[in-house]
C-alpha positions as CSV (number, residue, x, y, z in Angstrom):
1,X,36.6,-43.8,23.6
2,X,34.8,-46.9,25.7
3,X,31.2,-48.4,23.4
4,X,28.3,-46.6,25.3
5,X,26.8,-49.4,25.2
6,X,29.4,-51.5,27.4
7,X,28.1,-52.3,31.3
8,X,30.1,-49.7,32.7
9,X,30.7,-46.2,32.0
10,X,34.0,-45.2,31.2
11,X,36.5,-43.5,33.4
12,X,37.8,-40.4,33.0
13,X,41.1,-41.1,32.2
14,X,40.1,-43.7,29.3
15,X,38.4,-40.7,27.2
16,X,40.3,-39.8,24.1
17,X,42.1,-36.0,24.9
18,X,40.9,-34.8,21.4
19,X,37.0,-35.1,23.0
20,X,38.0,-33.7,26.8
21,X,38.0,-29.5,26.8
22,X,40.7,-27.8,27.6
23,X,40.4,-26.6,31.1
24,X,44.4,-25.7,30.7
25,X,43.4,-22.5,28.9
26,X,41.9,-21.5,32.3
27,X,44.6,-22.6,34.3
28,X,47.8,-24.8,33.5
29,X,48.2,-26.2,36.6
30,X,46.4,-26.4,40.4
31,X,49.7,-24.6,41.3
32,X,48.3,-21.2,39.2
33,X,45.1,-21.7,40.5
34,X,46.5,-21.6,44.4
35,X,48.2,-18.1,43.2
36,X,45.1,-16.9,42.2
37,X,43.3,-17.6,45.1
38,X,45.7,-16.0,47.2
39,X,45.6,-13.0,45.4
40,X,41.9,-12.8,45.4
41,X,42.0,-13.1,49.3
42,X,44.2,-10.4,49.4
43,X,42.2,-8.1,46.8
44,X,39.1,-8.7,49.0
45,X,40.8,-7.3,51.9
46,X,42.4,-4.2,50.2
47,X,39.2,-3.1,48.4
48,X,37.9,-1.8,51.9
49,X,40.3,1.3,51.1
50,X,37.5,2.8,49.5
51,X,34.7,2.2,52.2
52,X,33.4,5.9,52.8
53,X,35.1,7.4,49.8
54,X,32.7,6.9,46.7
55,X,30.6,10.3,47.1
56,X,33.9,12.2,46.8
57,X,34.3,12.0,43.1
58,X,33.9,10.6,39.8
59,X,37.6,9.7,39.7
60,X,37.4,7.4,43.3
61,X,34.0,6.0,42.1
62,X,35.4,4.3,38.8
63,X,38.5,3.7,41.1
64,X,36.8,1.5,43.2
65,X,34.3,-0.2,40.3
66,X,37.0,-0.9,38.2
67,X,38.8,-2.8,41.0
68,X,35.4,-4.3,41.4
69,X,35.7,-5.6,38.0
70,X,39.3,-7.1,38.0
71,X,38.0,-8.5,41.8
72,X,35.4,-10.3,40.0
73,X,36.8,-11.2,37.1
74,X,39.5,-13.2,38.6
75,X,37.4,-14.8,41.1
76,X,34.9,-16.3,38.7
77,X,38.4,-17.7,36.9
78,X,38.5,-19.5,40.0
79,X,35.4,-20.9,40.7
80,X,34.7,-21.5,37.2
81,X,37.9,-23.8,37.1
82,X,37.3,-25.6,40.3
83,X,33.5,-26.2,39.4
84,X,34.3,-27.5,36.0
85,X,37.2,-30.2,37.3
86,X,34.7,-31.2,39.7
87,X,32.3,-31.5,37.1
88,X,34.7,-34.0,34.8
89,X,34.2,-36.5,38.0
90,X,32.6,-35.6,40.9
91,X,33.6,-38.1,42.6
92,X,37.3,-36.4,42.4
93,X,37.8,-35.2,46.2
94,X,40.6,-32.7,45.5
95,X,38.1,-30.6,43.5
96,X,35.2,-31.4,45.4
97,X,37.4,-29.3,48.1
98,X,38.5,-26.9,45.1
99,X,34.8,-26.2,44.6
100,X,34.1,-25.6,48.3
101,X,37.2,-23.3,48.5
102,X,36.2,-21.5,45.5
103,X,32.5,-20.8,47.4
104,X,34.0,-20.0,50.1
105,X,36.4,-17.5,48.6
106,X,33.2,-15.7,46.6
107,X,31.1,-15.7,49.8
108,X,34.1,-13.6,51.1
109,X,34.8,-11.4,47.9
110,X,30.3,-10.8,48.3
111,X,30.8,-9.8,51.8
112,X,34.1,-7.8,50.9
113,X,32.1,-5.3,48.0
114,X,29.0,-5.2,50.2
115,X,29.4,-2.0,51.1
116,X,30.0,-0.9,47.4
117,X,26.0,-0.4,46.3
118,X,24.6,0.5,49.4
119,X,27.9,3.7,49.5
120,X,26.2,4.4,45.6
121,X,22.8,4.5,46.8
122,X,23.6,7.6,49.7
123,X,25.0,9.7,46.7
124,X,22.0,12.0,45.3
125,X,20.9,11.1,42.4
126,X,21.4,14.2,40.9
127,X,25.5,13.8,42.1
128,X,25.7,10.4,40.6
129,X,24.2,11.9,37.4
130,X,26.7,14.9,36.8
131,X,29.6,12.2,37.6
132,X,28.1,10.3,34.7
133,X,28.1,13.4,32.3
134,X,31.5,14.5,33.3
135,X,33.8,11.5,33.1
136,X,33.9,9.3,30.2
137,X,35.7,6.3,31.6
138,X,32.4,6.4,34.2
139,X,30.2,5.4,30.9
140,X,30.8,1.8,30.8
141,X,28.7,1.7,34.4
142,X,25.8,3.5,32.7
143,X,23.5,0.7,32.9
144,X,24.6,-0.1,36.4
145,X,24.3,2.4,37.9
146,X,21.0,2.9,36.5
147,X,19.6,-0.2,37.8
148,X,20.8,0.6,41.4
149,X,18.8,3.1,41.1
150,X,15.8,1.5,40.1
151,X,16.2,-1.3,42.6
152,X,16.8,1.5,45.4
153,X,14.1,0.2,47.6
154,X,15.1,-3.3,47.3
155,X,18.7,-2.6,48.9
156,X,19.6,-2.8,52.5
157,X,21.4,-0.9,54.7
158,X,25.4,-2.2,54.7
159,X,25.7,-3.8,57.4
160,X,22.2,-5.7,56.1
161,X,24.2,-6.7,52.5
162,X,27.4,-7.9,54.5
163,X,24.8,-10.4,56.4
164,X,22.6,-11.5,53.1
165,X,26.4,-11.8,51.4
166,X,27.4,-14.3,54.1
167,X,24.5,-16.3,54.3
168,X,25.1,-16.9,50.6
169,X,26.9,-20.1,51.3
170,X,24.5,-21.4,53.2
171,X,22.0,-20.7,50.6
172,X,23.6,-22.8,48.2
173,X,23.0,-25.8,50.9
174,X,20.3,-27.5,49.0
175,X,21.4,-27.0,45.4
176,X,24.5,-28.6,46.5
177,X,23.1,-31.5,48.4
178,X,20.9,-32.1,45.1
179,X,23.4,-31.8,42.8
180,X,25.9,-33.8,44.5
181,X,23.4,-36.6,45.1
182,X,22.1,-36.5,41.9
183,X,25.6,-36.5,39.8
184,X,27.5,-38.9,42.0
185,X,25.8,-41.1,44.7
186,X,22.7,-41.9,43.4
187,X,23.0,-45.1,41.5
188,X,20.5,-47.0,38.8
189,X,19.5,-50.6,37.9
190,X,20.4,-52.5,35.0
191,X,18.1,-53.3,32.5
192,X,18.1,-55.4,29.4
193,X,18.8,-53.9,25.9
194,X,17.1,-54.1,22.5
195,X,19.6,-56.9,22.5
196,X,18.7,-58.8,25.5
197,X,22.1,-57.5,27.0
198,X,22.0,-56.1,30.6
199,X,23.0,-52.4,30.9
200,X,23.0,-49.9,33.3
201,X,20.8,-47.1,33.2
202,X,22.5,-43.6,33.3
203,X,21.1,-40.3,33.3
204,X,22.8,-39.7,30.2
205,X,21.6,-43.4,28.3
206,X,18.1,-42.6,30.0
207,X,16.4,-40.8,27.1
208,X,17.8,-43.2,24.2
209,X,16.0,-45.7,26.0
210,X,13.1,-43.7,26.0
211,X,13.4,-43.4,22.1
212,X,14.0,-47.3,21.8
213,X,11.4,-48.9,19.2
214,X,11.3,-51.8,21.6
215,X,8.7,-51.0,24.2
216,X,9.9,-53.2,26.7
217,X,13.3,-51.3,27.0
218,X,11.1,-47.8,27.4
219,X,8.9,-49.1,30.1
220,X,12.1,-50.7,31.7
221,X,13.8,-47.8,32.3
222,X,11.4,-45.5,32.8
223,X,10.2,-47.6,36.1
224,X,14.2,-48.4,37.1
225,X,15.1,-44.5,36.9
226,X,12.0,-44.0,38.8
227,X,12.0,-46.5,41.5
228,X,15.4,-45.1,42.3
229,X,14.2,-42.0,43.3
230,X,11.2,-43.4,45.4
231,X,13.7,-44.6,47.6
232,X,14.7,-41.1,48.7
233,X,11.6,-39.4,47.6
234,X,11.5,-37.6,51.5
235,X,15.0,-36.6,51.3
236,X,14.7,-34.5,47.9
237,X,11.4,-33.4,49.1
238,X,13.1,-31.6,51.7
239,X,15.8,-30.5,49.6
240,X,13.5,-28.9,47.3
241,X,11.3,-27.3,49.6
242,X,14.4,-26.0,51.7
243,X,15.2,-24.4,48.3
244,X,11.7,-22.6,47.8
245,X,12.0,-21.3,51.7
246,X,15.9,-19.6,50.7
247,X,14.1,-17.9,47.9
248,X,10.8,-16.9,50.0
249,X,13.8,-15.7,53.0
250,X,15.4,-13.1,50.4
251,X,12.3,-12.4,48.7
252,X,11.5,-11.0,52.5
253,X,14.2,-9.6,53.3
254,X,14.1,-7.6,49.9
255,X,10.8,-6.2,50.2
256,X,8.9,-8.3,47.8
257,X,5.8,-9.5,47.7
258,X,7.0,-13.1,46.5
259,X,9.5,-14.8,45.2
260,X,8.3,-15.2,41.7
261,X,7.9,-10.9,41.7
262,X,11.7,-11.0,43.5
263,X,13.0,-13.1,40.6
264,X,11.4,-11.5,37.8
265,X,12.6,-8.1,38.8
266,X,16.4,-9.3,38.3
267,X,15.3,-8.8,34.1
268,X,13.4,-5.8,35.0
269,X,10.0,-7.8,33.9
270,X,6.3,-8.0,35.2
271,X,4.6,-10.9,36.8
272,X,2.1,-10.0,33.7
273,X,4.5,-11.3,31.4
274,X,4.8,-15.1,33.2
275,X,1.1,-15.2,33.7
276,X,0.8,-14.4,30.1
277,X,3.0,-17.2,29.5
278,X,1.0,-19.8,31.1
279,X,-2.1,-18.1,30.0
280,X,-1.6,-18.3,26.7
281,X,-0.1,-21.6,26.8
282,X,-2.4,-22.9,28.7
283,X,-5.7,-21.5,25.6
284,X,-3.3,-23.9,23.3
285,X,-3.2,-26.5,25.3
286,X,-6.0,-28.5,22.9
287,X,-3.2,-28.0,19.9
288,X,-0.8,-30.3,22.4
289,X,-3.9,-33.1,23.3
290,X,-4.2,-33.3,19.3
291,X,-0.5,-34.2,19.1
292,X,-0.3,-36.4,21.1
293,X,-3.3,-38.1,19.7
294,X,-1.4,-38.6,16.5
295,X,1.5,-40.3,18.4
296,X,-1.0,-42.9,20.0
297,X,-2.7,-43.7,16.2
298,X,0.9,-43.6,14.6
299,X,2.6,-46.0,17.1
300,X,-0.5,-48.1,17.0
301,X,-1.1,-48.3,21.1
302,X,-4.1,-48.9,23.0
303,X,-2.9,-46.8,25.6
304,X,-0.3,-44.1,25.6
305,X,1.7,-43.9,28.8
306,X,4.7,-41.8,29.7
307,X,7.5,-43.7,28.3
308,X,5.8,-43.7,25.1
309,X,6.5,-40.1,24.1
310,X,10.1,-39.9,23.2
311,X,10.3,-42.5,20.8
312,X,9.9,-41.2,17.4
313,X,6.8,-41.8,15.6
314,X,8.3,-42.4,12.2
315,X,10.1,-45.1,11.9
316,X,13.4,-44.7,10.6
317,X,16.7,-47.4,10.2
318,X,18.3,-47.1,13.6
319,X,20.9,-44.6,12.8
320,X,24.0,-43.7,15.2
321,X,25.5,-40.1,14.1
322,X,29.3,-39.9,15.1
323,X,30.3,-36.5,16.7
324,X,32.1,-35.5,14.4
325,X,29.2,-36.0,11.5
326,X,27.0,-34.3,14.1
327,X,29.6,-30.9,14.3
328,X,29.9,-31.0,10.2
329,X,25.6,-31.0,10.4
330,X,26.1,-27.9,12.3
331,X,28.2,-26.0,10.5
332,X,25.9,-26.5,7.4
333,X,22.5,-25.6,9.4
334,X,24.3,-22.1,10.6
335,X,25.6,-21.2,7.2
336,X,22.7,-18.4,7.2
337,X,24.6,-16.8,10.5
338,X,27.6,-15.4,8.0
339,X,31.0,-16.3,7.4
340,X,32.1,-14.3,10.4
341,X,29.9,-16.5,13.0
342,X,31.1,-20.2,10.9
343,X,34.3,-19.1,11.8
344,X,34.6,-18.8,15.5
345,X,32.3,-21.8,15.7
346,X,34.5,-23.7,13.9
347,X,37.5,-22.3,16.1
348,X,35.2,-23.6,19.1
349,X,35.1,-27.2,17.5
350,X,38.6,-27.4,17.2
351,X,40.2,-25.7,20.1
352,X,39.0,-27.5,22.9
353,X,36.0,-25.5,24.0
354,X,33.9,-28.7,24.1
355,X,34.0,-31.7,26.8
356,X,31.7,-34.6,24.5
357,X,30.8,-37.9,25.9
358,X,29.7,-39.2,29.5
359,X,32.2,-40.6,31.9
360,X,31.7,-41.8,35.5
361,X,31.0,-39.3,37.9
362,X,30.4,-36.8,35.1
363,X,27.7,-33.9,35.9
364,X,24.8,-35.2,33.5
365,X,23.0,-32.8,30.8
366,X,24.5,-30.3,28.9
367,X,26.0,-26.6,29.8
368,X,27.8,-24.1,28.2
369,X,30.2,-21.8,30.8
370,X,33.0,-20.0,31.2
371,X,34.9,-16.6,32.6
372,X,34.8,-13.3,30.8
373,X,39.0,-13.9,30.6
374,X,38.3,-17.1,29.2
375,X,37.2,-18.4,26.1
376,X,33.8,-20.5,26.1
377,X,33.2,-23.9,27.4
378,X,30.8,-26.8,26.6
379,X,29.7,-29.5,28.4
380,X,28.2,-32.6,26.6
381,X,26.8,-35.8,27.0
382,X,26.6,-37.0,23.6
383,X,24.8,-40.6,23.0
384,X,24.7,-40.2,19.0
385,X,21.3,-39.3,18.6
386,X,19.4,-36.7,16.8
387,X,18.8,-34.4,20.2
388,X,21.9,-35.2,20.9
389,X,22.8,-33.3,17.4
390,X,20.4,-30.5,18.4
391,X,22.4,-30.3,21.7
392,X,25.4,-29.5,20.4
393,X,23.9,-26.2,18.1
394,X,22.0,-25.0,21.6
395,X,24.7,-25.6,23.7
396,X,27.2,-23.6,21.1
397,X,24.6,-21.0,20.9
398,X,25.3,-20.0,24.1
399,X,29.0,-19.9,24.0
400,X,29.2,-18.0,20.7
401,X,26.6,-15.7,22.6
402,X,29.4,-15.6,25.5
403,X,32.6,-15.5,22.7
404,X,30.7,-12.1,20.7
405,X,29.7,-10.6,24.8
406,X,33.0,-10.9,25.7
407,X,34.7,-9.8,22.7
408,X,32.9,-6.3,22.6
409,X,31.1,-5.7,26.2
410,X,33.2,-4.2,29.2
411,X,33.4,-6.8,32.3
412,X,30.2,-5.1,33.5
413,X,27.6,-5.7,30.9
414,X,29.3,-8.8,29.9
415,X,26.5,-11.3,31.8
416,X,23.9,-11.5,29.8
417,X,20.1,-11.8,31.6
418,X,19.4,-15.8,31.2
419,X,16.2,-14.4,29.7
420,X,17.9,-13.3,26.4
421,X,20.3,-16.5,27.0
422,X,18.2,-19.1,25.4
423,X,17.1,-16.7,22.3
424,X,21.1,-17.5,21.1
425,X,20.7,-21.2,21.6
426,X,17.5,-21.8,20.2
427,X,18.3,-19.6,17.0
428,X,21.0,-22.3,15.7
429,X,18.0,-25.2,16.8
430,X,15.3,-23.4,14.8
431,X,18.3,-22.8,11.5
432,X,19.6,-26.6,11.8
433,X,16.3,-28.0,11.8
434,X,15.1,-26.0,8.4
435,X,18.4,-26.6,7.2
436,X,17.4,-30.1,7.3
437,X,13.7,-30.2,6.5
438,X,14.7,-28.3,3.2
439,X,17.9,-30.6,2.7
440,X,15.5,-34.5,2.5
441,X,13.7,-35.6,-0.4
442,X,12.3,-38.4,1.5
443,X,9.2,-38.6,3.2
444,X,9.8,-40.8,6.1
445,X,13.0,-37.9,7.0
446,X,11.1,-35.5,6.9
447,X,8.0,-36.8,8.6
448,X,10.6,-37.4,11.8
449,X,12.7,-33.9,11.0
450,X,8.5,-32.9,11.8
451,X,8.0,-34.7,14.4
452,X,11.3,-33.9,16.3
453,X,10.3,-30.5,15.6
454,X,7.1,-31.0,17.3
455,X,8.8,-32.3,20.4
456,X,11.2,-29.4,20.2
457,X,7.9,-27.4,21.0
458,X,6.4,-29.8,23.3
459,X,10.0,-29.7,25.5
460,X,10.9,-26.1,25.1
461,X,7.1,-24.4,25.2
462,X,4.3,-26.9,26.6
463,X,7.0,-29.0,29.2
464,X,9.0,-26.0,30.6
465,X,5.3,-23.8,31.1
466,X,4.3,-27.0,33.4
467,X,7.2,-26.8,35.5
468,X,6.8,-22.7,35.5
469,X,3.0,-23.5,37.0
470,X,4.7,-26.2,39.6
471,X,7.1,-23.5,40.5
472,X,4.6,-20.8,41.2
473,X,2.5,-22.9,42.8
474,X,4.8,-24.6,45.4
475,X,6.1,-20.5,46.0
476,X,2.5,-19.9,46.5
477,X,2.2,-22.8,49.3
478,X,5.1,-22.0,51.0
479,X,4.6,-17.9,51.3
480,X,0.8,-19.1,52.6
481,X,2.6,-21.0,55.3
482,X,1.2,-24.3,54.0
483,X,3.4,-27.6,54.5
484,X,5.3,-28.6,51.3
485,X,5.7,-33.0,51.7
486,X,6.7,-35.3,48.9
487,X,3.1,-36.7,49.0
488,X,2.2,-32.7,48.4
489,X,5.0,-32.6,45.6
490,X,3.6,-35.2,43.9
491,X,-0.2,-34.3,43.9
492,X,0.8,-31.0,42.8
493,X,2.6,-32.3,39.9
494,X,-0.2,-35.4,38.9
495,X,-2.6,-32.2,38.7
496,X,-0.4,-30.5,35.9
497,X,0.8,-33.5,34.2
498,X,-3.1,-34.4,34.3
499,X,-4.3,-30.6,33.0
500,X,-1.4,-30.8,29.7
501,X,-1.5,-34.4,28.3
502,X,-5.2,-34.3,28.2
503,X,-7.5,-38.3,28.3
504,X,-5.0,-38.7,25.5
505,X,-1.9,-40.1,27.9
506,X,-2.0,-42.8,30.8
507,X,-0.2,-40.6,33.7
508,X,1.5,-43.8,35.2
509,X,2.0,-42.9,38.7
510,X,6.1,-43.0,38.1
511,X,5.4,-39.5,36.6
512,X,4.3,-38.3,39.6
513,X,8.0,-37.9,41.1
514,X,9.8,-36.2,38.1
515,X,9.5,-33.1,40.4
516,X,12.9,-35.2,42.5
517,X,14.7,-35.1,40.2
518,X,14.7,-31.6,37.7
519,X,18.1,-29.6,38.6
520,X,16.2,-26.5,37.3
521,X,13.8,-26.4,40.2
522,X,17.2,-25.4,42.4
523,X,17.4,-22.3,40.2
524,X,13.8,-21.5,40.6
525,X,11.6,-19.4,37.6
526,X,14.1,-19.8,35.3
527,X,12.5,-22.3,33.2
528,X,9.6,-20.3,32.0
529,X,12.8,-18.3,30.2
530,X,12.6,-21.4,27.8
531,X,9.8,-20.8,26.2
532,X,9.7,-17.1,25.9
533,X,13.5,-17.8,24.3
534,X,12.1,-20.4,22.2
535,X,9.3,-18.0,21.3
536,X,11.7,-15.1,20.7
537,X,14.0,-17.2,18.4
538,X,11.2,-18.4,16.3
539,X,11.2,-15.2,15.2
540,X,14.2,-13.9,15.2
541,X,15.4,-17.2,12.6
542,X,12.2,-16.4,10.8
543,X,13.5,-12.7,10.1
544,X,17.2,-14.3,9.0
545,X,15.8,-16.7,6.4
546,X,13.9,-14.5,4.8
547,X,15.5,-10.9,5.1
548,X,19.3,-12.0,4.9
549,X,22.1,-10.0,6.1
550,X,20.1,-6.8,7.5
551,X,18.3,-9.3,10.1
552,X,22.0,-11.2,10.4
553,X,23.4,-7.9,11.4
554,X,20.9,-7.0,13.6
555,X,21.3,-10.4,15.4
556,X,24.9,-10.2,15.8
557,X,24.5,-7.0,17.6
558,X,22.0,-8.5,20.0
559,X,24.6,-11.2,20.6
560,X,27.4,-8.7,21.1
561,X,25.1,-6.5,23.4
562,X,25.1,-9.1,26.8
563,X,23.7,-6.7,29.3
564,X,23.8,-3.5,28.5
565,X,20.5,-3.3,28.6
566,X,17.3,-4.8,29.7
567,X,16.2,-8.0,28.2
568,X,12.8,-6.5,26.9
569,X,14.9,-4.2,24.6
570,X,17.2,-5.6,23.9
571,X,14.6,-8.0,22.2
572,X,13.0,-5.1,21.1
573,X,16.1,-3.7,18.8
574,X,16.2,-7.4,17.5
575,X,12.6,-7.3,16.1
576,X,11.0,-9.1,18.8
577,X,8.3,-7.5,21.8
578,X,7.2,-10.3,24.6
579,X,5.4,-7.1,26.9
580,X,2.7,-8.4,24.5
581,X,1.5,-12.0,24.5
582,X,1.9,-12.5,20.6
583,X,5.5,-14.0,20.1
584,X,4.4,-16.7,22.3
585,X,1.4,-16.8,20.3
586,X,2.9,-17.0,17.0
587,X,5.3,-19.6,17.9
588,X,2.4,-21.9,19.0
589,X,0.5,-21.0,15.6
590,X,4.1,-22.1,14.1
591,X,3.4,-25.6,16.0
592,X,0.1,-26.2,14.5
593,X,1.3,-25.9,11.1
594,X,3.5,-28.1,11.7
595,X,1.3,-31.1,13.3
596,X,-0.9,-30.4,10.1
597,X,1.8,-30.8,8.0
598,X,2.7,-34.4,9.8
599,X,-0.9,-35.0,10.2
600,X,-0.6,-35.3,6.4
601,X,2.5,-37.2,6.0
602,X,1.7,-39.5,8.5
């Protein structure tokens, strides 16, 4: 593949196959996909044969949900494919129009089905109940079912969930305009390497330059990424807020009483539970102030400023890790998950599940995706580094998560609640990373195994809690029918950056703007779903190392259970409650003993 490091990122084409995923498992052509399409257009219009007839039996209900299913099965084929090949360069045209068809085309299917729950809600429930008891094939929509029932007073009239299905398209609007923006018009400086070389900054190069020993480089590109988004700091405002009033419109027309209550009750979850979150979070906040202390005496600075806190406070011989050393690193650290689990992650190595390195126009970060008639994909970015490493085990977290889901759960539960999602992910981070602690003899490893550790906490707990407050408190402004403004944006967020480094950090003013450019704040309260994950799989790896294959087993059959149940049990059965505030707890007491231990080393 093209050096990283060279002034241009490569183009798509100039990317070795043997790192590019195979989207041709999907699809082997645009010419399939077109069939598809057309099929799923004319699906859409046939289901309506069943409008009026669901109260009439057991045998036309699961008629009509089990056309559901193959409906929307096929469909997210479709968009997942278009969405993807956009993703490899969105600059490509032909699938930025294959990702607008593919909208398009689920806006219509949503609008074609919308008369499906509101049909289920008009049977009695004591109807719906003997259809369950009397027909087996029925069973697979237990939980389904159940939850239309519990959401009863949250569900429109028909004709009212044909109109919220339409506007669905609409409501993308400023997630779109964001991510479009963000992935393939906005454009960076150069700046000048450890090297004295001029290279561009990318999203993707952003946080090794954070981690660069030479401070010049970090304060380089932490003011050139930042600058660029000054420029436009109006126009993102106004995407963003745009975004909060789409999510205070359904909350509305749903019945809620916010957003944030609207959102939560997706998992079946209290409010209680996110203001627990920052509550409890926000007691340990002291624990993070004492970190980051450390990181100012280690690294020797009169003043700590933001683009001081990636770098690693250990310092180590630069050290590059190829991919393919990083994927043998991961298969080692997830021994402890069983022969059965090594194997289809190696099958995922090898069989082009995984797209690896940065390319122009390529969607930045990392994802893992697919369709339940698919196998798993994975997006990367991978720069070489130690996160980078880290990424890879998260990332394939997920997709085995998706791989087991699929493999065992009917179409229906086979969508796991985000909630549980990031338990699977940060299970093989927590197993790599004592994998490696217990695998170094030397002290200077391990003090930065430690300290990556500790920003492992500080990213996935502390960092991810601050953007949960931000959220709920630019929902709060908007549903008090106060004016949301970048200038507003940005005090908000000074406040919290402020209230969670602590006098130990100089917030440059740079900071202030991060809100511009965070992808996550499109998908809003999802975030806090990092930390309670992270919290979760503290545990739950905890339970593995130390108990063996009964707490393997039990695992497993979490992953294999997607949603077929509500994330609260489900975490339940695996060992874990979070009704209670003491996983979150625990993992923060987990954090402190291991800043003593660096406090030591160090």
């Amino acid at each position: 593949m093209a050096d990283t490091k060279s002034k241009a990122l490569a183009k798509r084409h100039e990317i070795d196959p043997q790192y590019k995923w195979k989207l041709e498992d999907i699809y082997e052509n645009n010419d399939q996909w077109e069939e598809d399409f057309k099929k799923v257009k004319q699906l859409a219009g046939e289901i309506t044969k069943f409008r009026g007839t669901l109260g009439q039996s057991a045998d036309q209900l699961t008629l009509c949900l089990n056309y559901q299913d193959d409906l929307f099965s096929m469909n997210d084929k479709i968009f997942v494919y278009a969405r993807m090949r956009r993703d490899e360069d969105n600059t490509n045209s032909l699938y930025q129009a294959y990702t607008d068809r593919a909208m398009a085309l689920a806006t219509e299917v949503s609008a074609a089905v919308s008369f499906i729950i509101p049909e289920i809600i008009s049977i009695p429930e004591e109807t719906l109940k003997t259809y369950l008891a009397g027909k087996q094939e029925l069973q697979v929509y237990k939980q389904f079912l159940s939850e239309i029932i519990r959401q009863k007073k949250h569900i429109l009239t028909e004709r009212e969930e044909e109109l919220l299905a339409l506007s669905s398209e609409l409501a993308h609007a400023p997630k779109d305009a964001f991510t479009i923006f963000n992935n393939a018009d906005i454009k960076f400086p150069f700046i000048k390497d450890e090297n004295g070389e001029e290279v561009e900054v990318t999203k993707g190069r952003y946080i090794s330059f954070l981690e660069s020993k030479n401070r010049q480089v970090r304060e380089d590109a932490f003011h050139a990424l930042y600058s660029s988004y000054e420029k436009v700091k109006n126009t993102l405002a106004s995407t963003l807020t745009s975004n909060i009033k789409k999510n205070r419109f359904y909350a509305v027309a749903r019945k809620y009483p916010s957003a944030l209550e609207a959102s939560l009750d997706a998992d079946n979850i209290s409010t209680k539970v996110y203001d627990s979150l920052i509550e409890t979070v926000n007691k340990n906040l002291p624990l993070l102030h004492r970190y980051l202390k450390l990181r100012k005496k280690v690294l020797k600075l009169d003043e700590l400023h933001m683009y001081d806190l990636f770098v690693p406070m250990v310092d180590l011989p630069p050290k590059k890790i190829p991919y393919n050393e990083a994927v043998e690193m991961v298969l080692k650290g997830l021994q402890p998950l069983g022969g059965d689990y090594t194997g289809y992650l190696k099958k995922g190595f090898s069989s082009g599940w995984i797209d690896v390195y940065e390319n122009e126009g390529k969607t930045s970060g990392a994802y893992s995706w697919g369709a339940y008639k698919t196998h798993p994909y994975v997006l990367l970015n991978y720069q070489g580094t130690i996160n980078d490493v880290f990424t890879v085990a998260h990332e394939m977290g997920h997709a085995l998560h998706s791989f087991y889901t699929n493999m065992t759960q009917p179409y229906i539960n086979s969508e796991y609640k985000i909630f549980v999602a990031e338990v699977a992910s940060t299970v093989n981070e927590s197993l790599l990373m004592r994998h490696l602690l217990n695998n170094t003899e030397d002290k200077g490893e391990k003090a930065y195994l430690l300290n990556h550790y500790l920003e492992e906490f500080r990213g996935t707990v502390f960092r991810q809690v601050m953007f949960a407050e931000f959220e709920k408190s630019t929902h709060a402004k908007i549903e008090a029918g106060e004016a949301l403004t970048a200038q507003t944006l940005s005090d908000i967020y000074r406040d919290l950056n402020l209230k969670y480094f602590g006098d130990a950090v100089t917030v440059d003013r740079d900071i202030d703007l991060e809100w511009s450019r965070i992808p996550h704040f499109y998908t809003s309260f999802y975030v806090y779903k990092y930390a309670t994950g992270f919290s979760s799989a503290t545990s739950i790896s905890e339970q593995i190392l130390s108990q063996g294959k009964p707490a393997v087993d039990r695992y497993i059959e979490f992953l294999k259970s997607g949603g077929s149940d509500y994330p609260l049990e489900l975490l339940k059965k695996a060992g874990v409650d979070l009704s209670t505030p003491q996983p979150v707890q625990d993992a923060l007491n987990v954090f402190e003993k291991i800043l003593n231990e660096l406090e030591k080393l160090v």
